[in-house]
C-alpha positions, 0 to 999 in steps of 0.5 A, a space after each residue: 522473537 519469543 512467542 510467549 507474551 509478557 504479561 506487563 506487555 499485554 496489560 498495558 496493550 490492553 489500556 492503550 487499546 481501551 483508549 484507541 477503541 473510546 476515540 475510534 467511538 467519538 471519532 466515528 460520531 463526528 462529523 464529515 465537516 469536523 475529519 475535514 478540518 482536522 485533515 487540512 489542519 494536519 497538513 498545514 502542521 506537517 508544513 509548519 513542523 517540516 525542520 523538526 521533521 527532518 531534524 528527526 529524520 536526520 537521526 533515523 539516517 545518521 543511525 541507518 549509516 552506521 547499520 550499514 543500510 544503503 539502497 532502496 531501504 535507506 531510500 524509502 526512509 529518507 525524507 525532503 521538504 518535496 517529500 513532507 510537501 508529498 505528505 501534506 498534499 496526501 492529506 489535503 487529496 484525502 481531505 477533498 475525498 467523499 466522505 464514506 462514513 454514512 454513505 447509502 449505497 443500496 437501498 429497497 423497499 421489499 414486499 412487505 414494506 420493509 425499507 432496507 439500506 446498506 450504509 457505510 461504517 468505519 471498521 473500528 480500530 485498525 493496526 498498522 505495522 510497517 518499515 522504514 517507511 515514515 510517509 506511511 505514518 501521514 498516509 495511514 493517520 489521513 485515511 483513518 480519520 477521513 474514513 471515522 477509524 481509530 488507529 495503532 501505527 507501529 512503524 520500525 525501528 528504522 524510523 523511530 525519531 521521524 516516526 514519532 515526530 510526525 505523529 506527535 505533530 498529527 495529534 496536536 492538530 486533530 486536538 486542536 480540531 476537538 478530536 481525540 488525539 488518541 485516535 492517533 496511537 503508537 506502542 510504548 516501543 519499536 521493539 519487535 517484543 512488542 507485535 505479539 500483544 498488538 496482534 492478539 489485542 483481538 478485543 481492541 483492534 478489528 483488523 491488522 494491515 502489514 506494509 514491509 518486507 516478505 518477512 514482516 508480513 509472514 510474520 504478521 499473519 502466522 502470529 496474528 489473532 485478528 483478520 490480516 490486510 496484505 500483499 507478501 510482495 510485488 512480482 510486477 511484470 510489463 509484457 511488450 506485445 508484438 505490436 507495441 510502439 518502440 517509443 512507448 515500450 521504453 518509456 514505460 519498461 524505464 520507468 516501471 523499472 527504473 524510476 524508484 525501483 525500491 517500492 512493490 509496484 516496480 516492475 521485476 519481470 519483462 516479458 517480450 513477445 517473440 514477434 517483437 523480441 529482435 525489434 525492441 529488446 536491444 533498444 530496451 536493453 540499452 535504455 535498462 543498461 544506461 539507467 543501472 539496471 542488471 539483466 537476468 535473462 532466459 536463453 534467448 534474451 542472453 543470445 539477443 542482448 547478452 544478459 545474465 543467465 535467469 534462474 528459475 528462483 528469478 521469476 519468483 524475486 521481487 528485487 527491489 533493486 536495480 535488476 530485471 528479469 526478461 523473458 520472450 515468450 513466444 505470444 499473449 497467451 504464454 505471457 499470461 500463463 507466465 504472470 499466472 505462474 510466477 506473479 504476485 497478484 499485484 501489478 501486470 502491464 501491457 504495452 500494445 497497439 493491438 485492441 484485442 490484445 489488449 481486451 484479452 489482457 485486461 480480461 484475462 489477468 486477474 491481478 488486483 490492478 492491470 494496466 494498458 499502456 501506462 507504467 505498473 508505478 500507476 498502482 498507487 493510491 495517491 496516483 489513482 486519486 485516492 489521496 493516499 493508500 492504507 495499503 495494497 490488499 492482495 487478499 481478495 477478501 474485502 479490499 483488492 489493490 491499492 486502498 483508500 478510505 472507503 476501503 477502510 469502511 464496511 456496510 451494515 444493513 439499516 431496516 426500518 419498518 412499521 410494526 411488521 413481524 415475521 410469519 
């Protein structure tokens, strides 16, 4: 893609962006009550409106097969009733979440008598650019308006006809509420051309958040004017300590793995102590084998399990796919140097009955979400109680790990006084 931008484009991001930036005002007015009534009202649309839903979702496919797509990305488009059920049901969770917009969470009366709060405020206008992905297009517009933002969803070309399906949906039923329909917006297209006026509409958009492939996400925050929200990918890892339950380490190296491995919180890596090396990874191997997963491993896991020999560059992949790295490491402390060296700063997991082991883990790694015992497919907003995830922020600044409406918020200071003036 050209970096030049089209002048045509740009003005007419510029009008869309004037209309996002008027409804995320009239959005940010309303009350908690009226984004709680639009929230159920858009679940119930996304019900009512399933077989249109999937009738469009059937274009997407039907044009993803003749592109050849198959696997994790033809999974991540696909959609089910259970699956729009999942939408609704996101957006009933968000629906039930605290509202955050005019929340206190400090207040002080200082020497002078100055009263001084810290409140919740949307961000503004959020953009939102990601792949093959049409949950997100429910997701996304349920956090934004739980939280009084106005958003920009620029879903790919992958999606299009679901994409456009939901949304339409989306908007009638914050309409039919008395809220602005435009606080729901997309671009004119999914063609790529289109990213460059989006991500320099620093005037209208406050801040830019990229779900999608390494690529995608490189692009966005080389090309962006505006603050960029992300994760470049999920290098998760699940370590088995040497006093790790066998029933619960296979559990958990499945499923982490095994269970939907297309998406940024499966597991890439495995990491086995040594102590337990002999003891468990055959049978964890055997489970893997049985479920379709490849094996890549280092000198020792080939020698106890006959895997595929690792390269250097597989510590670092994130598959998205049926295959797993696996490594023994001789303790705690080298799987630890292991995630800081190849991670991702995303998801880490221990499997252990060791309660110091355990605490150093959890202490000591510093990812956006660290898990004791459980699945790394636990790091996901819906499954935290969060109702759904704008995103999952990587960054440090501002947000870190999976992203819920008061991550869509920030904080301004309220000062009230009685006639003080600084000296």
């Amino acid at each position: 893609m050209s970096g030049e931008l089209d002048t045509t484009m740009t003005a007419t991001m510029a009008a869309l962006g004037a209309r996002g930036r008027a409804a995320a005002r009239r959005l940010s007015k309303s009350t908690p009550a009226q984004r709680t009534a639009a929230l159920l009202r858009m679940a119930d649309a996304l019900e009512a409106d399933t077989p249109a839903i999937l009738a469009a979702n059937a274009l997407d496919l039907a044009a993803a097969d003749e592109r050849g797509i198959t696997g994790a990305l033809r999974d991540r488009l696909a959609l089910t009733p259970a699956r729009v059920a999942a939408m609704a049901a996101g957006l009933r969770e968000v629906a039930a979440w605290p509202d955050p917009v005019g929340r206190v969470v400090e207040r002080r009366n200082l020497a002078n008598g100055l009263k001084v709060s810290r409140v919740r405020i949307p961000l503004g206008v959020i953009g939102i650019v990601y792949e093959a992905r049409p949950n997100v297009t429910a997701d996304a517009a349920g956090l934004c308006v739980r939280s009084g933002n106005a958003v920009f969803l620029r879903g790919g070309s992958e999606a299009e006809h679901a994409n456009a399906a939901i949304l339409g949906v989306l908007r009638g039923a914050l309409e039919a509420e008395g809220l602005p329909p435009d606080a729901l917006m997309t671009l004119p297209s999914t063609d790529r051309a289109w990213l460059l006026p989006m991500l320099h509409a620093e005037e209208f958009i406050d801040v830019i958040i990229p779900r999608g492939g390494e690529g995608l996400i490189r692009f966005v925050t080389a090309n962006s004017r505006i603050p960029v929200i992300k994760h470049y990918k999920g290098v998760c890892h699940v370590f088995v300590d040497a006093a790790a339950d066998a029933e619960k380490a296979q559990a958990i190296v499945l499923n982490a793995k095994a269970q939907r491995p297309g998406v940024c919180n499966a597991a890439e890596t495995l990491l086995v102590h040594a102590d337990a090396a002999e003891r468990l990874l055959p049978m964890l191997a055997e489970a893997l084998r049985a479920a379709g997963v490849e094996l890549r491993g280092c000198p020792e896991t080939v020698r106890l399990v006959g895997a595929t020999p690792a390269t250097e560059e597989d510590w670092f992949a994130e598959y998205l796919d049926l295959i797993l790295a696996v490594r023994v490491v001789p303790d705690l402390d080298a799987a630890i140097a292991h995630i800081e060296r190849y991670g991702s700063d995303h998801t880490e997991a221990i499997v252990s009955e060791d309660p110091a082991a355990i605490r150093r883990f959890l202490d000591e790694v510093q990812s956006a979400v660290v898990v004791a015992n459980a699945s790394t497919r636990f790091a996901d907003g819906g499954q935290l109680g969060l109702g759904a995830e704008i995103g999952i922020s990587t960054t440090r600044l501002h947000a870190y790990g999976p992203m819920g409406a008061d991550d869509l918020t920030t904080l301004k200071y309220v000062i009230e006084g009685e006639g003080q003036v600084r000296t």
